[in-house]
C-alpha positions as CSV (number, residue, x, y, z in Angstrom):
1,X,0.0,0.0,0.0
2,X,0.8,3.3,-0.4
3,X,0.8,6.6,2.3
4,X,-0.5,9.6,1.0
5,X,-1.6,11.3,4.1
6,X,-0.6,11.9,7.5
7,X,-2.6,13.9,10.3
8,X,-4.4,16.0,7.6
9,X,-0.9,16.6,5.4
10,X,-0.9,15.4,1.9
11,X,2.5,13.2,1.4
12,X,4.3,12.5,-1.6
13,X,3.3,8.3,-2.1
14,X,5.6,5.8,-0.3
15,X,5.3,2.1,-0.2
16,X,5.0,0.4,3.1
17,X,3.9,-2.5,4.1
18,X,1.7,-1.6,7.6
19,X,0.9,1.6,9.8
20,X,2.3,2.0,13.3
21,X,0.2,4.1,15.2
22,X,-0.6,5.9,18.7
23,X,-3.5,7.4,19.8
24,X,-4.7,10.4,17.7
25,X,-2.2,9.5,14.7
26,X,-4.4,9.2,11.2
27,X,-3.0,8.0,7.5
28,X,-4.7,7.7,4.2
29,X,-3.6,5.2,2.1
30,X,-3.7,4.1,-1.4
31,X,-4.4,-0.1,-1.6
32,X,-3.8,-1.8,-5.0
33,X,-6.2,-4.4,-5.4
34,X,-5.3,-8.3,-7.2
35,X,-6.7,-8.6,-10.4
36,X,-6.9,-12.6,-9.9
37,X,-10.2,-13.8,-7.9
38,X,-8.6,-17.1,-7.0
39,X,-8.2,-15.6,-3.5
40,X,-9.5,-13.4,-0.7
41,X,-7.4,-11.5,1.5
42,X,-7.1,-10.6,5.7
43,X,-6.3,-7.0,7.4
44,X,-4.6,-7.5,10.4
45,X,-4.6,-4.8,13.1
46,X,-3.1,-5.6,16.3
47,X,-3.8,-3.0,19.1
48,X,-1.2,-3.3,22.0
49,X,-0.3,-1.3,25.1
50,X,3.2,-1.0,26.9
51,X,1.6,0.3,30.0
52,X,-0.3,-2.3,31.0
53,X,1.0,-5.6,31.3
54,X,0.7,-8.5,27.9
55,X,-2.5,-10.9,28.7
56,X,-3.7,-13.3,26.3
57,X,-6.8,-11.9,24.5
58,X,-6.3,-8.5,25.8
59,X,-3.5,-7.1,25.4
60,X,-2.1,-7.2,22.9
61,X,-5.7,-7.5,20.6
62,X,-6.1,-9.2,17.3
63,X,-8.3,-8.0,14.5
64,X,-9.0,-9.4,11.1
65,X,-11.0,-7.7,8.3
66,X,-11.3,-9.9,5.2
67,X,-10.6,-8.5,1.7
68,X,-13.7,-10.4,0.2
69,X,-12.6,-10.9,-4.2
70,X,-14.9,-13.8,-4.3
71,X,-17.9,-15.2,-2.1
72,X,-16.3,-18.8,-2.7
73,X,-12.8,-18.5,-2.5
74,X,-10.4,-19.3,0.6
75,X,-8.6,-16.3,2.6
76,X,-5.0,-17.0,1.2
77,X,-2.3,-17.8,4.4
78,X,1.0,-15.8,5.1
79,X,3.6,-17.0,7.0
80,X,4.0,-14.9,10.3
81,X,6.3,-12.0,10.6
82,X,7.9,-10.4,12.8
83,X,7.6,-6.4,13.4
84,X,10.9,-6.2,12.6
85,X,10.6,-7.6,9.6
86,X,7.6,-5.0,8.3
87,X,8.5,-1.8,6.4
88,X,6.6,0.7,8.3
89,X,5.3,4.1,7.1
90,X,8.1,6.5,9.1
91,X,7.4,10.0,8.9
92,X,11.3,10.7,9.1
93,X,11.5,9.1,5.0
94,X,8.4,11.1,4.2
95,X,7.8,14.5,2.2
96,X,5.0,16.5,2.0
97,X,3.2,16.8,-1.2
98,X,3.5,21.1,-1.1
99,X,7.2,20.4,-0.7
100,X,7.8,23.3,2.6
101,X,11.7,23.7,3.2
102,X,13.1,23.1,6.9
103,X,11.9,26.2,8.2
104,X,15.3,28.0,9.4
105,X,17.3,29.4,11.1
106,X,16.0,28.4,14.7
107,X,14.6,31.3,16.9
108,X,13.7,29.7,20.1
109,X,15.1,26.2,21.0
110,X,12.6,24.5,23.4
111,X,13.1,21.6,25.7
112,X,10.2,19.9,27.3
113,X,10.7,16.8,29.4
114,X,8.0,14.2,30.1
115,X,7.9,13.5,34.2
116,X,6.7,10.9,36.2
117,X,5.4,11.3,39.9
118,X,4.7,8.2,41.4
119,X,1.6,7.9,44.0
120,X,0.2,5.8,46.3
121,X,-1.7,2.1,44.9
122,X,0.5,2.3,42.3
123,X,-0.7,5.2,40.5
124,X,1.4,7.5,38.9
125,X,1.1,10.9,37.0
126,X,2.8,12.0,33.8
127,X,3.2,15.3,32.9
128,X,5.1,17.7,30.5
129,X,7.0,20.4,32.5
130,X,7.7,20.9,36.3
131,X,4.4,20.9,36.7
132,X,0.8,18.6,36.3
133,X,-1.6,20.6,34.4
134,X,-4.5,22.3,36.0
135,X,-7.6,24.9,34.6
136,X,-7.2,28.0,36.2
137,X,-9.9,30.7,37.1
138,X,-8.9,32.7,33.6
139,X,-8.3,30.9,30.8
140,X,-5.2,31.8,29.5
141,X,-6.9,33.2,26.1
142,X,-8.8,36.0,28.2
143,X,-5.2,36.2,30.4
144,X,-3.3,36.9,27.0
145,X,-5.8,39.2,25.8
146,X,-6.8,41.7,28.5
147,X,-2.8,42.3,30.4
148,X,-1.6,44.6,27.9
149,X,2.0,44.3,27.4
150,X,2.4,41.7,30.8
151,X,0.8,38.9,28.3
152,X,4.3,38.7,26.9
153,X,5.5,37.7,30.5
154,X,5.2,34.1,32.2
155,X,4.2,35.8,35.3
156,X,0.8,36.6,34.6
157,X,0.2,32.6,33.5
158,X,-0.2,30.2,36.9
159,X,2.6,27.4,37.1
160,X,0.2,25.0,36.0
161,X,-0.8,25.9,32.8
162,X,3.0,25.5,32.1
163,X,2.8,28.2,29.6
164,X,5.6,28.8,26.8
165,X,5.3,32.0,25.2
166,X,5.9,32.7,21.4
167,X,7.1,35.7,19.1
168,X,4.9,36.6,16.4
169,X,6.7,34.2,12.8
170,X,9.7,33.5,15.2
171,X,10.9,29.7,14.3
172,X,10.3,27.4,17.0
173,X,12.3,23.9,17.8
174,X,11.0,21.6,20.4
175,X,12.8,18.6,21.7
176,X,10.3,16.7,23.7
177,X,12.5,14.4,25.7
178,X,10.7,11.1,27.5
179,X,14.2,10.5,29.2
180,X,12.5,9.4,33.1
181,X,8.6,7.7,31.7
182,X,9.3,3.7,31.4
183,X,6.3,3.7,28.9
184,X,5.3,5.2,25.2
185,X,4.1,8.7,25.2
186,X,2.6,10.8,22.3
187,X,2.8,14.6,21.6
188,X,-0.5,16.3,19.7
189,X,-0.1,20.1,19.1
190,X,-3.4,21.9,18.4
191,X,-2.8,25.2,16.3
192,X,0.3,23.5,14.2
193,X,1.4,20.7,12.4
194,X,5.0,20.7,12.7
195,X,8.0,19.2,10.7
196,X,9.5,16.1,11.8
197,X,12.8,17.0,11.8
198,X,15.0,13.9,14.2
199,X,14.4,11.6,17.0
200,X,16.9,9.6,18.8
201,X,18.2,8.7,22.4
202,X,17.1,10.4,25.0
203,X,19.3,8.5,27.6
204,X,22.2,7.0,27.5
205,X,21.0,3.1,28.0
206,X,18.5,3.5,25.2
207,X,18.3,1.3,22.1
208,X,16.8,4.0,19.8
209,X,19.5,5.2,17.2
210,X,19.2,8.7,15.8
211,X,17.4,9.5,12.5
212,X,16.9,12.9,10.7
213,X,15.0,13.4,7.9
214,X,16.2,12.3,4.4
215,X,15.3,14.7,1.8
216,X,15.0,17.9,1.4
217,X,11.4,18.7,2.4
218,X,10.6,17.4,6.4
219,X,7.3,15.7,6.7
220,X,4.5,17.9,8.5
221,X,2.1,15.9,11.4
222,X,0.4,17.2,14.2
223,X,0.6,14.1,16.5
224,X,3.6,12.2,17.1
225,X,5.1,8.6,19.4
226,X,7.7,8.8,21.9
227,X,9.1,6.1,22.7
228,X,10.6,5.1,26.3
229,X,14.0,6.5,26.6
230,X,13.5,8.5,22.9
231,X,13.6,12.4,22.1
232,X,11.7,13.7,18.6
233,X,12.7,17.2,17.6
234,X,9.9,19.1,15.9
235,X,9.7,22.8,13.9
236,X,6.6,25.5,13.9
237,X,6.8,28.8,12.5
238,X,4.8,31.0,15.0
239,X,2.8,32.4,12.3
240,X,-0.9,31.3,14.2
241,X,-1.9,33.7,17.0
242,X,-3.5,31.9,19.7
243,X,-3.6,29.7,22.5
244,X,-3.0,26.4,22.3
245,X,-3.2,23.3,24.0
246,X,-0.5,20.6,23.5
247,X,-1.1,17.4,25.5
248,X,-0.8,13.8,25.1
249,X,-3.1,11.8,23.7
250,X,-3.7,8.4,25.9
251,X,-6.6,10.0,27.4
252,X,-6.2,8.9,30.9
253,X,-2.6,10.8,31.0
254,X,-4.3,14.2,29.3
255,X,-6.8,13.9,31.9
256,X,-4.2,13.5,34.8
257,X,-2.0,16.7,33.7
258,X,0.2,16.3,30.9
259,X,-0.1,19.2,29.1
260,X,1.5,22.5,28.2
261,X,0.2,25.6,26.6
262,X,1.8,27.7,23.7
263,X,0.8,31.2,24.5
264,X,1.9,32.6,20.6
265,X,1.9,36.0,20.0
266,X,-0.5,37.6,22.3
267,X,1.0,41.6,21.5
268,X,-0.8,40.5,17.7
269,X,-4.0,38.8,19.4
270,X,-4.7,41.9,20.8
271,X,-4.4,43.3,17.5
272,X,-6.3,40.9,15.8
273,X,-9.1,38.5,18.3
274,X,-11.9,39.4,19.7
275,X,-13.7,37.1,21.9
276,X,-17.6,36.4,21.0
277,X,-19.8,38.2,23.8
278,X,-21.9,35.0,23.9
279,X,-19.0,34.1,25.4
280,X,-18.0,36.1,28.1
281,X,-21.9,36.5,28.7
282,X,-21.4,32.7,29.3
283,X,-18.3,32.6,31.6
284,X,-20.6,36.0,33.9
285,X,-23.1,33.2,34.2
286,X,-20.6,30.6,35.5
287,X,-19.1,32.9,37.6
288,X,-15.7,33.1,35.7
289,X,-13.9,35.9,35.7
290,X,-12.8,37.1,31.9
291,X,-9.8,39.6,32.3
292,X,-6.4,39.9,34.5
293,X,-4.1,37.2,35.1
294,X,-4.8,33.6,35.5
295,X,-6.1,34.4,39.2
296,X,-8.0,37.4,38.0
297,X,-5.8,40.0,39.6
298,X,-3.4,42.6,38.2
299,X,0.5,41.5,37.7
300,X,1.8,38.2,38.8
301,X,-0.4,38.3,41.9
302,X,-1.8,34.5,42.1
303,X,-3.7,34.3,45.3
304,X,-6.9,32.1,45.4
305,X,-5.5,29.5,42.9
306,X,-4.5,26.3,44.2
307,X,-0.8,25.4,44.5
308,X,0.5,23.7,41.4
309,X,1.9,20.1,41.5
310,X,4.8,19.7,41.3
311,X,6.7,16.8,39.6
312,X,10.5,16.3,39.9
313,X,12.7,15.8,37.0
314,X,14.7,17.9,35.0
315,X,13.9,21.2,34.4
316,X,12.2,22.1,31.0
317,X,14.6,24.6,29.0
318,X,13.9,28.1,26.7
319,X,16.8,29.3,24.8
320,X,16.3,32.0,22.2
321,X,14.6,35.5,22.3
C-alpha cells in the first residue's frame, strides 16, 4: 500500500507495508487491489499497550478484516512475521506533497521533558514540564488578551498551565524528551502541524539510534510517538496567533495533567481576536472571571488559585529570544 496522508498533510506516495500508530495518529492510504479472484485477503490490526501488562486476548488484541474478491474462494495464508521484519510508514523518510523547506534558522530552541510522579496504589502521573496541568480561574486566552504588554510575560500565566510563550513568525524547535517515563508517550499540538525533523536517544541506555529526515522537504504531522528512553525534535513557525493546547493523547494521562500551553503571540492577538460576547456572557453566568491574570488580579499576583503540583525531574529549558 501506499501513504499519501498523515494527520491531515498530503504526502508524496511511499510504499510500506503496515501503519504504526498511537492514539490520535491518522493516515490515508492508497491499496492496489489483485486482479486474480482465486483468493481473498485478511487486514490484520493488532492493538497493544506498553503500559499495562501483555495478557492473552487482551493485550495485545487481534483483529481481522477480510478483503472479500470472491464469495467462494479461501482467505489465502502468510507465513508470520515479525515487526521487525515489516516496512513501516516513518514520517522521518516522508515529504510532504506542497514540498515546505526546513523552516530556518532556529529562533527559540525549546526543551520539554515528560515527568513521572509516582503515588500511592500504584498510580502515577505523567506530565510535560515541572508541573501537572491544571484549569485555572482565567483561561489563559482572556489572560493573554486583557494584560496589555504583561501577556508577553510568564508571570501573569499560573505554574500550571505551564505556559511557553511565542514571538509573532519566530521559528520554534521543540525537543520533547521522554528520558524518566518507562512507557510510550505521544505529543498532539493543536494550532500547528509541525516538521518532523529527528528523533533519537534520550538517555544513554537507550536502544533507539538517531534519525533525521532524508530529503529535502521534512514531513508535517500534528501528533507524534515517543518512545521510552527516545527524544523527537519538531519545527513550527509561530505564524498562528492563539492559544493552544498541547497534551498527550492516551486520554487517561491528558486527563491527569500532561499538558502545556503555547501562548503565541499575544502583542498580535490583541491586535487581531476578539472574543464572542456570547462568550464572556457565558463565563458572567458561570461565575468566571474574563480579564487579568490567571487568578483574575493585576501583575503576577496568584492568590486564590490552588498550588501547582509539582513533579520532579529535569527542568524544562527556553533558549532563544
Amino acid at each position: 500500500m501506499q501513504v499519501i496522508e498523515a494527520d491531515g498533510i498530503y504526502s508524496q506516495p511511499s510504499a510500506v507495508d503496515g501503519l504504526d500508530m498511537c492514539p490520535g495518529q491518522r493516515y490515508s492510504v492508497i491499496i492496489t487491489a489483485h486482479d486474480s479472484l482465486k483468493f481473498n485477503h485478511a487486514l490484520n490490526v493488532t492493538f497493544y499497550s506498553d503500559f499495562i501488562p501483555q495478557t492473552p486476548g487482551f493485550n495485545p488484541l487481534y483483529h481481522q478484516v477480510p478483503i472479500v474478491y470472491h464469495d467462494n474462494a479461501p482467505i489465502k495464508t502468510f507465513t508470520a512475521i515479525e515487526d521487525h521484519e515489516v516496512k513501516w510508514a516513518d514520517e522521518l523518510a516522508m515529504e510532504p506533497r506542497d514540498k515546505q523547506m526546513l523552516l530556518e534558522p532556529v529562533d527559540q530552541h525549546i526543551v520539554v521533558n515528560v515527568k513521572v510522579l509516582n503515588r500511592e496504589m500504584g498510580m502515577s502521573i505523567h506530565a510535560y514540564g515541572h508541573y501537572a496541568y491544571a484549569p485555572v480561574p482565567v483561561p489563559p486566552l482572556y489572560t493573554a488578551l486583557t494584560t496589555g504588554d504583561m501577556a508577553l510575560s510568564p508571570s501573569v500565566y499560573a505554574p500550571q498551565l505551564n505556559a511557553i510563550i511565542l514571538k509573532h513568525n519566530h521559528v520554534v524547535e521543540l525537543e520533547l524528551r521522554n528520558s524518566f517515563a518507562p512507557i510510550m508517550h505521544t505529543y498532539h499540538s493543536h494550532g500547528h502541524a509541525f516538521q518532523v525533523v529527528e528523533s533519537g536517544l534520550a538517555k544513554i541506555n537507550s536502544s533507539i539510534p538517531v534519525k533525521r529526515f532524508k530529503g529535502r522537504y521534512p514531513m508535517r504531522r500534528d501528533t507524534i510517538t515517543l518512545a521510552a528512553g527516545q527524544y523527537v525534535r519538531v519545527r513550527i513557525k509561530a505564524d498562528n496567533p492563539g492559544v493552544w493546547y498541547q497534551h498527550c493523547h492516551q486520554e487517561q494521562h491528558n486527563l491527569s495533567g500532561m499538558a502545556f500551553t503555547f501562548i503565541e503571540a499575544p502583542d498580535v492577538m490583541q491586535q487581531t481576536l476578539r472574543v464572542p460576547q456570547e462568550m464572556l456572557e457565558f463565563c458572567r453566568i458561570l461565575g468566571h472571571p474574563t480579564q487579568g491574570n490567571s487568578a483574575g488580579h493585576f501583575g503576577s499576583d496568584m492568590t486564590g488559585i490552588d498550588p501547582p503540583l509539582a513533579i520532579n525531574g529535569t527542568a524544562n529549558s527556553i533558549t532563544g529570544t
